[in-house]
TORDOMAR-363703 format. One record per residue (C-alpha): x, y, z; residue number from 0. Coordinates in steps of 0.05 Angstrom, whole numbers, plus 5000, padded with zeros to 4 digits. Layout:
N
[[X,Y,Z],NUM]
...
% end
This chain:
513
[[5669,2771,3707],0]
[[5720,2714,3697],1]
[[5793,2720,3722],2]
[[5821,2726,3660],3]
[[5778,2783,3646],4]
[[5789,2826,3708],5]
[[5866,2808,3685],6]
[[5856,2830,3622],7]
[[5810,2896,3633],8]
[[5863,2906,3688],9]
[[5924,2909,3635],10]
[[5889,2956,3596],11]
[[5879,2994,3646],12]
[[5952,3003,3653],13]
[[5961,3012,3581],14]
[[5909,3072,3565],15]
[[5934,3113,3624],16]
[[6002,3106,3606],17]
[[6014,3167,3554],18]
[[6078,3143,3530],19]
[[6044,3079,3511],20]
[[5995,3104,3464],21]
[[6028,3157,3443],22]
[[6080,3102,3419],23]
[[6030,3066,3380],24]
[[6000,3130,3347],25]
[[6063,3138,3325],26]
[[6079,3075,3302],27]
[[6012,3087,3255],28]
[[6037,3150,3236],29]
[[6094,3136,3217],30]
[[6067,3077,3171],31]
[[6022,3125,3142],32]
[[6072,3181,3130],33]
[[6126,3148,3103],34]
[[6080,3114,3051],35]
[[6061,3163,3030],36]
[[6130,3210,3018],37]
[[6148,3146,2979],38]
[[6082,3154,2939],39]
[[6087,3219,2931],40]
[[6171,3217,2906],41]
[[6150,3156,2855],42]
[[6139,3181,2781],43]
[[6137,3148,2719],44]
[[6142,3188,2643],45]
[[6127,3153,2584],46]
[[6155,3211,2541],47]
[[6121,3236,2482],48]
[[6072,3301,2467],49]
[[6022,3283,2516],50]
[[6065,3242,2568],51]
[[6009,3196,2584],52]
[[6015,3129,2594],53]
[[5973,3073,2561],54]
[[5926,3038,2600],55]
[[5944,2971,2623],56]
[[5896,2915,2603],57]
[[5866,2878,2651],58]
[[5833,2802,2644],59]
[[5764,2772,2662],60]
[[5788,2765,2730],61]
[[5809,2844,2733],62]
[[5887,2820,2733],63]
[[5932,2868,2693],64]
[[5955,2821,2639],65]
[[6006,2830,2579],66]
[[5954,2809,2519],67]
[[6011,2822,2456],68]
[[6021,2761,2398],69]
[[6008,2760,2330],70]
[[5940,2729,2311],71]
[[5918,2697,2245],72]
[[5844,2691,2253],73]
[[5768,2685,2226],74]
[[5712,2681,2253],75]
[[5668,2621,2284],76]
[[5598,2627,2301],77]
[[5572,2585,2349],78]
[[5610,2513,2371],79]
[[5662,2490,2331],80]
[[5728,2471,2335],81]
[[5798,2493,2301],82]
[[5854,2441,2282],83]
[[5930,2454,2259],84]
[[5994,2420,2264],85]
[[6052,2455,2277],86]
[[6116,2430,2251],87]
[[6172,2485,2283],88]
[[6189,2541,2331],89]
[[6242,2586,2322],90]
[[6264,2645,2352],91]
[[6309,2703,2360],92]
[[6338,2740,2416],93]
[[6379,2810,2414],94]
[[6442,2805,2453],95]
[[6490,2865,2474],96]
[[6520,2903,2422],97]
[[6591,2879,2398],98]
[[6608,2947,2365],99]
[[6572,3015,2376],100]
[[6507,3020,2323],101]
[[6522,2935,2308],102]
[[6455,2912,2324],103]
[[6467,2838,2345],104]
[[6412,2784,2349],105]
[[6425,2709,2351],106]
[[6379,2649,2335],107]
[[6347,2625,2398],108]
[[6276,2614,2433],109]
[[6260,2624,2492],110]
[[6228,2570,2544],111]
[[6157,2607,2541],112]
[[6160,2622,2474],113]
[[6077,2604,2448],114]
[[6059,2575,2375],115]
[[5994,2552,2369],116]
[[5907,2555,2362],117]
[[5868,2609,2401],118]
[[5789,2621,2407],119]
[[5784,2685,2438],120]
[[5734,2732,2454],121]
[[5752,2777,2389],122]
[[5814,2826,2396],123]
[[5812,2866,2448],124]
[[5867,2862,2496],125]
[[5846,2828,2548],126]
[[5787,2795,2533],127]
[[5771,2725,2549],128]
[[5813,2661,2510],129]
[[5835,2595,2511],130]
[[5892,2572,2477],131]
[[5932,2501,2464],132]
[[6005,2508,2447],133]
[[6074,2488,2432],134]
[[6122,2526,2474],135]
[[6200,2539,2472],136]
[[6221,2495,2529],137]
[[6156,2467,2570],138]
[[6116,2417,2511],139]
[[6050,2428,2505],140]
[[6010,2469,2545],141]
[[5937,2496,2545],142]
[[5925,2562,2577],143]
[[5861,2608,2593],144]
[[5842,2676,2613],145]
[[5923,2690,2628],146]
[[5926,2665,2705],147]
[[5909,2585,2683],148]
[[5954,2538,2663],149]
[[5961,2456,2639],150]
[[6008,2422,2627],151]
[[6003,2364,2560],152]
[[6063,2328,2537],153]
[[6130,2352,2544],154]
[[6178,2369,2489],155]
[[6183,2420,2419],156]
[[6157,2407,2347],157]
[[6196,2407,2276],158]
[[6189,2368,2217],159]
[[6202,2311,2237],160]
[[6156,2310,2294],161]
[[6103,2343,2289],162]
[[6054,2374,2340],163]
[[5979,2371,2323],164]
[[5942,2415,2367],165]
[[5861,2410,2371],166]
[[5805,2462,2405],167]
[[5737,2450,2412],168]
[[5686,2495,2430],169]
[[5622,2474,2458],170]
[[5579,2530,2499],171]
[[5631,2558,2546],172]
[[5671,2497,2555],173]
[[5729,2493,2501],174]
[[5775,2431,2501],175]
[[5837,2427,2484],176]
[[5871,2360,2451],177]
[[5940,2336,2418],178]
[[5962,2286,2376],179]
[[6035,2265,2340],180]
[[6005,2240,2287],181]
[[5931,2266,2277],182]
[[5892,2198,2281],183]
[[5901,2184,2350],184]
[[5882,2251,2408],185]
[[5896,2263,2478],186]
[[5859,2307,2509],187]
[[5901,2355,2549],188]
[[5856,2408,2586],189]
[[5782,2439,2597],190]
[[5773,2507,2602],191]
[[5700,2543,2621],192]
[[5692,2612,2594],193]
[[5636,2650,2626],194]
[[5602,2688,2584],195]
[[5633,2680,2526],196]
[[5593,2704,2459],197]
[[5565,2661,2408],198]
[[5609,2688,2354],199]
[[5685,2685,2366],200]
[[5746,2692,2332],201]
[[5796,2630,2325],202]
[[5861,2619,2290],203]
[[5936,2617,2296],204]
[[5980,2660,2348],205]
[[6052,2663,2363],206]
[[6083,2708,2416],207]
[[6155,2709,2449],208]
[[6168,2740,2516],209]
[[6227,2770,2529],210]
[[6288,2745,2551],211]
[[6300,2743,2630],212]
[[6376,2754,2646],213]
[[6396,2759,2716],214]
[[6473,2787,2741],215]
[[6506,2791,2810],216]
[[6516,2859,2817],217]
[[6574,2897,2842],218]
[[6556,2914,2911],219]
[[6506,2840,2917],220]
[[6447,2814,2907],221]
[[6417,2821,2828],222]
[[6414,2854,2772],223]
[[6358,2829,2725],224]
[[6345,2849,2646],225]
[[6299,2827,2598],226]
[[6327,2826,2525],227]
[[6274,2827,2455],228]
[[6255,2767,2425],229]
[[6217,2736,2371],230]
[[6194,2677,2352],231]
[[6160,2639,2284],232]
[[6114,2586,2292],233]
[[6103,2540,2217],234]
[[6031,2512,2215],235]
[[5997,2468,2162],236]
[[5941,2428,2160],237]
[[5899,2486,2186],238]
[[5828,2472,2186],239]
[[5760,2510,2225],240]
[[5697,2474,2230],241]
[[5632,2496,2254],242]
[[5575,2449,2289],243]
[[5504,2446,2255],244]
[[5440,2439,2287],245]
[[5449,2368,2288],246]
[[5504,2371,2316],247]
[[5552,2350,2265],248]
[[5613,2386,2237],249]
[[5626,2432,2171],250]
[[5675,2460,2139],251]
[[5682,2543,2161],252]
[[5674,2592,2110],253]
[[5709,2662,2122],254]
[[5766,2705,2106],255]
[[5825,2702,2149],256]
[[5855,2764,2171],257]
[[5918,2785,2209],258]
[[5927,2828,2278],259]
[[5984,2846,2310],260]
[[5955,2850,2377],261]
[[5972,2890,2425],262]
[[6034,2927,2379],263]
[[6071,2989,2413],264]
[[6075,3043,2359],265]
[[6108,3086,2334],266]
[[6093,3169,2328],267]
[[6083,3157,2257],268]
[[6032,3107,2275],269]
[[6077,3043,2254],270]
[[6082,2984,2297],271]
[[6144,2982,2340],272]
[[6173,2908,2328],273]
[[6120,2887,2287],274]
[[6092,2802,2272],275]
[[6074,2790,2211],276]
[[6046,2719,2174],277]
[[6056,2697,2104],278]
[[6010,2631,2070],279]
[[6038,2589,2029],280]
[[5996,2523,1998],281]
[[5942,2519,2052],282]
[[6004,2532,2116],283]
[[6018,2598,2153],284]
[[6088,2613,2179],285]
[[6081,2674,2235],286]
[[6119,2710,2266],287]
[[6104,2748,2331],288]
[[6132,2779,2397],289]
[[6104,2796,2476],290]
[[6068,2748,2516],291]
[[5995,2728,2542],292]
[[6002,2718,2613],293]
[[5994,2762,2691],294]
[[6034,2823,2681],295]
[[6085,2837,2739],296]
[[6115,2905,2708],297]
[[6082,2957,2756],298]
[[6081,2974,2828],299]
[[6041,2942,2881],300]
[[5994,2960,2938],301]
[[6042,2939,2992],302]
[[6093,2989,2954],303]
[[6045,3037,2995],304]
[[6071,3009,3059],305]
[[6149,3022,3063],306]
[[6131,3048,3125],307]
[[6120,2987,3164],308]
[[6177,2961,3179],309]
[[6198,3029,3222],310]
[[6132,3024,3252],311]
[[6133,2956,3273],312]
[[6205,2987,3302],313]
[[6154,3028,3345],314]
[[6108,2978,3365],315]
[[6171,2934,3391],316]
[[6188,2989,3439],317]
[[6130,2999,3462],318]
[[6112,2928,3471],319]
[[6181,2916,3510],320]
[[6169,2974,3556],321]
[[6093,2951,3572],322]
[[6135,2890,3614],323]
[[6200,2919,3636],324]
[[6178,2977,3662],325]
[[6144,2935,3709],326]
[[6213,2894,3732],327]
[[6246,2967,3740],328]
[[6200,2999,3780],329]
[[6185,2939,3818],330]
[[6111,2932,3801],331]
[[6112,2870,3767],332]
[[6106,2842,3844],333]
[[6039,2883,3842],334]
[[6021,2849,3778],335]
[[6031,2777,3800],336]
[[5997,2785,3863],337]
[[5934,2803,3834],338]
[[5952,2739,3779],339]
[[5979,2696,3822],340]
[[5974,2646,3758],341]
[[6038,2682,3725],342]
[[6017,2646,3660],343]
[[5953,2671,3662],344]
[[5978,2751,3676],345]
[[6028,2745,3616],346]
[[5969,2722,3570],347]
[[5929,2773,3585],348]
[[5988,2832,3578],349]
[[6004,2790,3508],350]
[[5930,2802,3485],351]
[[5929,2877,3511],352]
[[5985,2893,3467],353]
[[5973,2858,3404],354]
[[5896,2882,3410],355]
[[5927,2951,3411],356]
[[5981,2951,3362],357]
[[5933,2909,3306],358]
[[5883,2969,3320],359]
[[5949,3021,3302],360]
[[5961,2972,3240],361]
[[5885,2982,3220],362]
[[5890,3053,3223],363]
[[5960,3067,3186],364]
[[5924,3015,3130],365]
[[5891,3075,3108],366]
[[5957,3085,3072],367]
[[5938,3037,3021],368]
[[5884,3075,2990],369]
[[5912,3135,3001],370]
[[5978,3121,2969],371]
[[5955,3077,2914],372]
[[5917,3135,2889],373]
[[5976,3187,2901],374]
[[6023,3128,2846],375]
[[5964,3133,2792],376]
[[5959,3206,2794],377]
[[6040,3212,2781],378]
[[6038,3161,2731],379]
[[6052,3103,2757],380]
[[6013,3032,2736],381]
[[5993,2998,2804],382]
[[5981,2922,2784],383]
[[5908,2916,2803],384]
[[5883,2867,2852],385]
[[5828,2837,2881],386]
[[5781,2873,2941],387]
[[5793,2812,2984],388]
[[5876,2823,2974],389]
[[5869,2890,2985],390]
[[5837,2870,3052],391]
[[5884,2820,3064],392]
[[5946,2857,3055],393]
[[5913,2920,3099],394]
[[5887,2862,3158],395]
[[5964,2835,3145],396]
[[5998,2898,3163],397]
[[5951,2899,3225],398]
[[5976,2827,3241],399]
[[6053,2839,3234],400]
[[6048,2886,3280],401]
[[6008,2857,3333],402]
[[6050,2794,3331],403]
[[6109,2833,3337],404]
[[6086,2864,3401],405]
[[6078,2802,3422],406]
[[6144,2773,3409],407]
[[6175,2848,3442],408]
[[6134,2831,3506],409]
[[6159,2758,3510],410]
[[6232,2781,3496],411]
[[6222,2829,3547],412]
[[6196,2782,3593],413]
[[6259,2746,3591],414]
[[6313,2790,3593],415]
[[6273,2845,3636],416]
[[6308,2898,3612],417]
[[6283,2945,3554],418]
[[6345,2949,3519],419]
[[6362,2881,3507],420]
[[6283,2864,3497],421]
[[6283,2918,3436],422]
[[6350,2896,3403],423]
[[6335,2828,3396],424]
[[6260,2839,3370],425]
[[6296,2882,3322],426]
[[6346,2840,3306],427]
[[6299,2778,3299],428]
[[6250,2813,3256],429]
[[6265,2873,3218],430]
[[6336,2867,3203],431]
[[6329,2807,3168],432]
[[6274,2831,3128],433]
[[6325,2894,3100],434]
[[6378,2856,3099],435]
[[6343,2800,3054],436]
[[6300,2857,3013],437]
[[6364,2907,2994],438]
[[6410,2881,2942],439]
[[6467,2852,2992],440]
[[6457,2776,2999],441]
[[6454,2730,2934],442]
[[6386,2710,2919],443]
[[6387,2648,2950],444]
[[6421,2664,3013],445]
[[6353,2721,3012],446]
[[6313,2668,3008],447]
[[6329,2627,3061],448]
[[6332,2685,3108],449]
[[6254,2704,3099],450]
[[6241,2625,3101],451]
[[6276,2613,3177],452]
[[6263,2677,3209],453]
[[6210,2720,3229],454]
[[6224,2769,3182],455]
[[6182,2707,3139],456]
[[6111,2749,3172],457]
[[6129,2800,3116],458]
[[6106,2766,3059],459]
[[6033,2767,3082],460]
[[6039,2841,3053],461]
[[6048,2809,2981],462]
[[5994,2823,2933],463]
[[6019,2790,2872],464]
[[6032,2712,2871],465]
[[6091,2687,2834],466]
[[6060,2655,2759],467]
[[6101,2589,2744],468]
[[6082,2606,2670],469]
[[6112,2667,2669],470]
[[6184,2675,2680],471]
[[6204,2735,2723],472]
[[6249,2758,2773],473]
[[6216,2738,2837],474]
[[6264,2751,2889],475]
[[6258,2779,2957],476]
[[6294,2849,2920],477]
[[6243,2848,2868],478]
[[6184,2843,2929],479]
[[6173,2768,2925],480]
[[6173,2728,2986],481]
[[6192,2649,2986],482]
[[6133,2625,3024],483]
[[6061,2646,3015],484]
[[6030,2699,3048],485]
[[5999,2659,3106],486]
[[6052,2613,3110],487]
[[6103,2658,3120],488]
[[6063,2699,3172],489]
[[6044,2625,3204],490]
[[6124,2625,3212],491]
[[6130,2692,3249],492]
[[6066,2670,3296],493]
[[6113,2603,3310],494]
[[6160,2645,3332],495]
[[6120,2698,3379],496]
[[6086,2631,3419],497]
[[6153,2602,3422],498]
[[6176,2661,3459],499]
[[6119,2673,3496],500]
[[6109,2595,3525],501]
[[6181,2599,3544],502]
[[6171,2665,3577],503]
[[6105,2636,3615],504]
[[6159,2572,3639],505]
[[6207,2621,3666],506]
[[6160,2672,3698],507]
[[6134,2613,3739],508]
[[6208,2587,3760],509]
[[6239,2648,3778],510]
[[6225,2701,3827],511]
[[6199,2775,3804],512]
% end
């Protein structure tokens, strides 16, 4: 057995017959667990009506929950093809606050991800499989598939006087997407591969118009964000669907178009609740349609399971502190060193103990996750579904934070030698931050920087749902985003536990025990 073993099977010999010590990290899991899953258990959502059931929430080919809602003037195309259209203007309208009680106000306007343009999609259903190459309100051309992917073509709008002409070709499961200003002369923008998509399809004209994103200071700090109605009309001419022949040539498309307002709320009378609708005129379509196609982010999470964290990282701090200072105050730590005499070596081995323990707590108390996503579903609740590897992620995450706290508690403690001090500064370094940045007291930006340059950054490797740059949203630390991505944030927290620990390892060499 190598030194470093014997001084690591040594330290955990220390730890397991300590009672206080593991009954400090069982708690720490318990508590994780427990307080998930009062949260759980005290978060309901009604929808109202007879039943009180909420819909379902579509999901895309990649299992995403997505918002699928537009209007769609479509026929069908059998086989490859391709759909052309030029659009010559976007409009909108957005509802503002009420001047007078029962005055319902709504002024001309369109919103920067406002969509006019050509879809082939996978029929109807919400959710199924598309590609689409469109003018948008503020960001030009863009072609988008299967809700999560994004390109970008050339920026700015359309009208009348400039024109957009938008192109998709379909070819097996590859569809292409190309523009032009003037119809002659294409650029291609954007390739998108649609596994199995079926040989016949629908394509045609869709416009859709999220909501409008509004976000306050509020009284007491940090933000208040709402999301007025909006609708937009997209004017299309030159509309034209072509299908391939054997020989690989192209025809003109026979079919009936017809008209779907995908995706519509209604009403208990059955009605559509905002409805689109399209009129033709001479050969060109003018329609009119509200939602979006994108990732939805209305819904709670799988790290909403996991309020409990930061008190039990709380736990795991004490206990990590007291696993070195209790060794200065009952004058053991000479004990300790002796049988180390490489004092570098003897801290290692007490860092590993720890965080081998406390990442084993974290494994257990991810049993929340489960657990507590099932408890939101059965009271209602629509928990954004994610991949099995996030799941995993965010559970082996939880399990991380904690380790690498105990690892910063034992360096901290290692340097001041007393508990006390050891346990407020962990705290202070790692979980106040995080509230203070996460409750509504500090504007969003000041939030931001706070979970960038601390190591209250390790908690965004509990995220689950990336921020979409096609989908405007309010992702702020208060609405549960995190400024850095998951690893790199918890790569920030780690920077911080080895700083602590070399300069621990430098002083436990210089000074006497």
């Amino acid at each position: 057995m190598t030194g470093f073993a014997r001084l690591l099977r040594a330290e955990w010999t220390k730890f397991r017959t300590v009672r206080g010590w593991v009954l400090g990290l069982s708690a720490a899991a318990a508590a994780t667990v427990l307080l998930g899953v009062l949260s759980a258990t005290g978060t309901h959502t009604s929808c109202g009506g007879p039943s009180d059931v909420c819909p379902a929430v579509p999901k895309g080919p990649g299992g995403e929950a997505v918002d699928d809602k537009f209007f769609f003037v479509h026929r069908e195309l059998a086989g490859n093809g391709e759909i052309t259209a030029r659009v010559t203007a976007l409009t909108g309208r957005i509802r503002v606050p009420d001047a007078d009680p029962g005055v319902r106000r709504v002024v001309p306007g369109v919103v920067p991800w406002a969509k006019a343009g050509i879809m082939v999609k996978d029929g109807t259903r919400q959710g199924s499989a598309y590609a689409a190459l469109m003018v948008t309100g503020k960001h030009g051309v863009r072609m988008q598939h299967d809700f999560t992917h994004d390109t970008a073509g050339s920026p700015g709008g359309a009208s009348r006087d400039a024109p957009r002409w938008l192109r998709l070709v379909r070819s097996g499961d590859t569809l292409t997407g190309h523009e032009s200003a003037d119809g002659r002369r294409w650029t291609r923008v954007g390739t998108a591969r649609l596994d199995g998509l079926p040989a016949t399809v629908r394509v045609g004209l869709f416009v859709t118009s999220p909501g409008d994103l509004r976000v306050t200071r509020g009284d007491l700090g940090g933000t208040v964000a709402a999301v007025r109605f909006t609708e937009a009309t997209g004017v299309f001419d030159r509309v034209g669907v072509r299908a391939a022949t054997p020989g690989g040539a192209v025809s003109g498309a026979a079919g009936t178009w017809r008209h779907d307002d995908v995706g519509a709320t209604l009403e208990p009378d059955g009605a559509a609740h905002h409805p689109g609708g399209a009129t033709e005129s001479g050969g060109g379509f003018t329609v009119t349609g509200t939602g979006d196609i994108a990732p939805r982010l209305d819904g709670r999470t799988v790290e909403d399971t996991l309020t409990g964290v930061p008190t039990g990282l709380i736990v795991v701090i004490v206990v990590a502190a007291g696993f070195v200072t209790a060794e200065y105050r009952r004058g053991l730590i000479r004990t300790t060193l002796a049988a180390g005499p490489r004092r570098g070596r003897a801290l290692a081995a007490k860092a590993a103990v720890i965080a081998g323990a406390a990442f084993a707590a974290g494994l257990g108390a991810g049993a929340v996750v489960p657990i507590g996503t099932r408890i939101l579903r059965s009271n209602g609740n629509h928990v954004l579904p994610v991949t099995m590897f996030t799941e995993v992620r965010v559970v082996v995450g939880a399990a991380a934070l904690l380790a690498v706290g105990a690892v910063l508690a034992l360096a901290l403690g290692s340097l001041f030698r007393r508990g006390a001090m050891a346990v407020t500064a962990a705290i202070a370094l790692t979980v106040l931050p995080h509230v203070v940045a996460t409750a509504s007291v500090l504007p969003a930006d000041a939030a931001d920087w706070v979970l960038r340059l601390t190591p209250a950054a390790g908690f965004a490797v509990l995220q689950s749902v990336p921020e979409y740059p096609q989908v405007i949203g309010h992702y702020t630390p208060q609405g549960g985003y995190y400024p850095l991505e998951p690893w790199a944030g918890f790569a920030v927290f780690c920077g911080y536990a080895a700083l602590a620990l070399g300069l621990a390892a430098v002083l436990l060499r210089r000074r006497d025990a």
